[in-house]
C-alpha positions as CSV (number, residue, x, y, z in Angstrom):
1,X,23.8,10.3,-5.1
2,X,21.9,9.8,-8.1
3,X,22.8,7.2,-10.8
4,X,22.5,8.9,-14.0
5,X,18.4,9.2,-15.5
6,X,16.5,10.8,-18.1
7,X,16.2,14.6,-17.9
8,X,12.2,13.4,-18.4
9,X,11.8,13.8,-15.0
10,X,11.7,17.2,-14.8
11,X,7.9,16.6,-16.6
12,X,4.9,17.3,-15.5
13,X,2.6,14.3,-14.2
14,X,-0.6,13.4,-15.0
15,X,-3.9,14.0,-12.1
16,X,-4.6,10.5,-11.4
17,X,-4.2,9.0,-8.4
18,X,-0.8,8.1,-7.4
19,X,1.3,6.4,-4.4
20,X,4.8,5.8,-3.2
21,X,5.0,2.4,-1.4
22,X,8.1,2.2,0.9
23,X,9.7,-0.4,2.1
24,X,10.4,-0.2,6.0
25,X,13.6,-2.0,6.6
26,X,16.5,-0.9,4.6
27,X,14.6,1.8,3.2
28,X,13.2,4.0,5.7
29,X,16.0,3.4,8.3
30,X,19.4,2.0,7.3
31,X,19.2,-0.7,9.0
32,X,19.5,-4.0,7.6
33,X,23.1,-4.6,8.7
34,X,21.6,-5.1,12.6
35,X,19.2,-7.3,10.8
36,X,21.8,-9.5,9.4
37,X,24.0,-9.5,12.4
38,X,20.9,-10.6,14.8
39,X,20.4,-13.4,12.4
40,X,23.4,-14.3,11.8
41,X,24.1,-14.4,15.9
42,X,20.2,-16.2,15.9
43,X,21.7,-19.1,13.7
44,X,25.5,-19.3,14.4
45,X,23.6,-20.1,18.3
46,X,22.0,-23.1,16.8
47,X,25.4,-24.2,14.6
48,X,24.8,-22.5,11.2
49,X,27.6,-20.0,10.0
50,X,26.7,-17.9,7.3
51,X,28.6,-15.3,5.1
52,X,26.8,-12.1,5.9
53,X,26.2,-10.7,2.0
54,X,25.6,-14.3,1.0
55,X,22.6,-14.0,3.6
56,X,21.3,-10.6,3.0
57,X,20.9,-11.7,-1.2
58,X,18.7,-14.7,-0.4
59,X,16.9,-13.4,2.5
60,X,16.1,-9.8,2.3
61,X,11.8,-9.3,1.9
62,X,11.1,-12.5,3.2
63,X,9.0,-13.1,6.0
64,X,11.0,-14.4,9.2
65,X,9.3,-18.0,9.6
66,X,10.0,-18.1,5.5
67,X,13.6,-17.6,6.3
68,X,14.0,-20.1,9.7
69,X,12.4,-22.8,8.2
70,X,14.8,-22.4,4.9
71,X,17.7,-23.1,7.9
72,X,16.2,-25.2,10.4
73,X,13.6,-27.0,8.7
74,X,10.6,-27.1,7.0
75,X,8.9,-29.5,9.8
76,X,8.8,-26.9,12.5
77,X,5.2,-25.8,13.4
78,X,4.1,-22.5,13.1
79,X,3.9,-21.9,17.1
80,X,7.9,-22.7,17.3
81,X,8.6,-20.3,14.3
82,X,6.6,-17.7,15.9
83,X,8.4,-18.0,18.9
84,X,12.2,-18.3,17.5
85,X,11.1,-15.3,15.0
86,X,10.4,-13.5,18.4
87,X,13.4,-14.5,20.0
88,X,15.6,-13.3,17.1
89,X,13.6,-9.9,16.8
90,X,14.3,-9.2,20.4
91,X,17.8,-9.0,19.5
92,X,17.9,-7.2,16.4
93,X,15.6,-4.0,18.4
94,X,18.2,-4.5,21.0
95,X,21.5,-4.1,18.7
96,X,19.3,-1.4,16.2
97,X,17.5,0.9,19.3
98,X,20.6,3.3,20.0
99,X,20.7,4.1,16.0
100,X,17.0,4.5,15.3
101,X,16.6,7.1,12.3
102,X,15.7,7.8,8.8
103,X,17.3,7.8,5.8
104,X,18.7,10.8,4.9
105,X,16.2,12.9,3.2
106,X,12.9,10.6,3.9
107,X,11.3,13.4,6.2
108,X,11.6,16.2,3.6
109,X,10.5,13.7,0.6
110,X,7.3,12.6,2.0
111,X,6.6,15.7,3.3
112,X,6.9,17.0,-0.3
113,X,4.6,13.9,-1.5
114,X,1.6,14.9,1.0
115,X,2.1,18.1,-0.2
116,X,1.7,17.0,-3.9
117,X,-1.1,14.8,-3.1
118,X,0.8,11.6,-3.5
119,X,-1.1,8.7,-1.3
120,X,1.5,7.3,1.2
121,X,1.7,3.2,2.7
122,X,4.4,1.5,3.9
123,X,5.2,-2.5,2.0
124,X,7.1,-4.3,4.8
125,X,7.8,-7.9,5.5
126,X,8.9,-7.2,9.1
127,X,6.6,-8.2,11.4
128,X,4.1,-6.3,14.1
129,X,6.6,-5.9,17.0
130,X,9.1,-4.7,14.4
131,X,6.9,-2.2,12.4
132,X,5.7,-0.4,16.0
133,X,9.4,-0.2,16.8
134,X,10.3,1.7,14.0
135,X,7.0,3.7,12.5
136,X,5.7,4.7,16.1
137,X,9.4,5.3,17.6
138,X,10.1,7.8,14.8
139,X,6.3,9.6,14.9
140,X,6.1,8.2,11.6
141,X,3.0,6.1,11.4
142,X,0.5,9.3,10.8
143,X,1.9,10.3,7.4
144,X,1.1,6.8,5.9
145,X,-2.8,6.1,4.8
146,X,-1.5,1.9,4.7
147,X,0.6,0.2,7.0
148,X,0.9,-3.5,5.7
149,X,3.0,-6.2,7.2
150,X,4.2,-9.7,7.6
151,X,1.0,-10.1,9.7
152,X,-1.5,-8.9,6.6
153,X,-0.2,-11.4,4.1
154,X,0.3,-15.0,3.3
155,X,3.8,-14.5,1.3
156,X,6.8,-12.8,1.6
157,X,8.5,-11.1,-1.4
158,X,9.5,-11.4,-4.1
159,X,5.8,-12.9,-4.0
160,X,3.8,-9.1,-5.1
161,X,1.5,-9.6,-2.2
162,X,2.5,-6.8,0.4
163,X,2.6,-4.0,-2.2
164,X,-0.6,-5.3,-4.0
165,X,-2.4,-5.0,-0.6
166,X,-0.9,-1.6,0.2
167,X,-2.4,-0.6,-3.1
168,X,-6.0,-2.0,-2.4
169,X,-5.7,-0.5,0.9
170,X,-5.2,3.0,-0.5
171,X,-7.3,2.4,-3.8
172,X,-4.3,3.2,-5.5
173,X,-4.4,1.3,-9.3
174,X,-0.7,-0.8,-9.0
175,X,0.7,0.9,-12.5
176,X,0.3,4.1,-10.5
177,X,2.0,3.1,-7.6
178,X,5.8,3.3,-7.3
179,X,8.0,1.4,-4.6
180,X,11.1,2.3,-2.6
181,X,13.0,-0.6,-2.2
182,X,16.4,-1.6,-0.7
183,X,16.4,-5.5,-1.9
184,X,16.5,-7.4,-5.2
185,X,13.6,-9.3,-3.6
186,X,11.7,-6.5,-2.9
187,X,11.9,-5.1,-6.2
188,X,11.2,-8.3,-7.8
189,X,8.2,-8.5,-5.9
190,X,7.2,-4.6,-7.3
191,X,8.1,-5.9,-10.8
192,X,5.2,-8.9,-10.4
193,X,2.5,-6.4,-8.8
194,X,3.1,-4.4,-11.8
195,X,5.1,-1.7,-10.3
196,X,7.9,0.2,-10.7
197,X,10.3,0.9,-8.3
198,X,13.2,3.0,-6.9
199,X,16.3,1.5,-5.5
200,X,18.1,2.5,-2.0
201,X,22.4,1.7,-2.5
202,X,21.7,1.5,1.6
203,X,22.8,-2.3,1.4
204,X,23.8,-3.1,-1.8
205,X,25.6,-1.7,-5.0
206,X,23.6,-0.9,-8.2
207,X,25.2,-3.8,-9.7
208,X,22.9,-6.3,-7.8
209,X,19.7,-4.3,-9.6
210,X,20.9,-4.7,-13.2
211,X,18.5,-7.6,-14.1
212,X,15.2,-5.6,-13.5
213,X,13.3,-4.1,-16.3
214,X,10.9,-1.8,-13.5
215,X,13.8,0.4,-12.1
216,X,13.3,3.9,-12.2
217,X,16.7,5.1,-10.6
218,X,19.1,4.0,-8.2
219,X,19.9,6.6,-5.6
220,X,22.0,6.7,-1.9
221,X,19.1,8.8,-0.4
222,X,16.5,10.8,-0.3
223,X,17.8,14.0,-0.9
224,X,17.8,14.6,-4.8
225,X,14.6,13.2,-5.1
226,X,11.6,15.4,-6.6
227,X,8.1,13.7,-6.3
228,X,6.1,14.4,-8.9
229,X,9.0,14.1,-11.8
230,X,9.2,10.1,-10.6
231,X,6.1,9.6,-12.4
232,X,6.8,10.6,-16.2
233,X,10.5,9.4,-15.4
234,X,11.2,5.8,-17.8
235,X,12.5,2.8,-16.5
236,X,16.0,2.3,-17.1
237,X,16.8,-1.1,-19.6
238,X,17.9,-3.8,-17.8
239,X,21.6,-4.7,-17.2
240,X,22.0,-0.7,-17.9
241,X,21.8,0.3,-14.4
């Protein structure tokens, strides 16, 4: 449900050119808790044991060779971290396949968006094998003008670099663009593009968002969401979420 926000949203927008930038995992589809528990199984086989939210905090938006080499070691090549990355990927799709679905409310909501004119991409750090798994096995890839992943980019968030390409991609300016995000990470990364951003409680509480300046509201779903009143909504003050 909605955390409480300004009865501003109910205004009308203005007719420039405007975008919703989603984040894939953890936004999209809820599931970042097969992601954890793939890594978790991916390093525990190699000796490491992790605590799970411990993980999720300093992990979640970065790019998978970002995130081995930060365990295993920052000598290994880029071949072996493509390969391990694979390896681990293989398991989450695996563990994630039998519960493949979107958020609650995500196929009415950007429905609504194309409707209102509101240019669509998707922001993810997952990479290729990863993004065709879940855009193309939900149908989903045709409602997005941008697709940008781990693949298109030299940094992982918080770094702004996935949502800044999604924006050039769709000739969207980034002040106009507004990003669904499930990870402090990720909306740190909106906050340095310039962007402001709406927070999915699909992993964490709205306690872990209360240092950013750039939310807009902090909601369970889809559901109560109403497009065009996101834009003239204010950001909420930080620690105030």
């Amino acid at each position: 449900m909605f955390q409480p926000m300004s009865n501003t949203l109910d205004n009308a927008t203005s007719s420039l050119a405007r975008a919703f930038i989603f984040d894939m995992d953890g936004t999209i589809v809820d599931n970042m808790a097969f992601h954890t528990r793939s890594w978790l199984t991916f390093f525990q086989q190699r000796g490491h044991e992790l605590d799970a939210d411990a993980f999720f905090l300093s992990t979640a938006g970065r790019q998978g060779h970002e995130i081995i080499r930060s365990y295993l070691g920052s000598h290994l090549s880029d071949a072996q971290t493509r390969e391990l990355s694979l390896e681990k990927d293989a398991l989450y799709r695996e563990l994630y396949a039998p519960h493949l679905a979107t958020v609650d409310g995500f196929d009415a909501f950007i429905k609504a968006a194309k409707e209102d004119g509101i240019a669509l991409a998707v922001g993810t750090a997952a990479p290729t094998p990863n993004v065709v798994f879940t855009l193309d096995g939900l149908d989903l890839r045709r409602h997005f003008s941008a697709v940008v992943g781990a693949a298109d980019v030299q940094h992982g968030k918080p770094h702004p670099d996935v949502f800044l390409e999604a924006a050039r991609r769709i000739d969207v300016a980034p002040e106009h663009c507004i990003v669904f995000e499930d990870a402090p990470l990720g909306v740190e990364a909106a906050r340095r593009a310039g962007m402001r951003a709406v927070v999915l409680t699909t992993t964490l509480p709205a306690s872990a968002f209360a240092e950013f300046d750039n939310v807009i509201c902090i909601v369970d779903n889809f559901n109560d969401l109403r497009c065009a009143a996101l834009f003239s909504a204010p950001t909420r003050p930080a620690n105030n979420l």
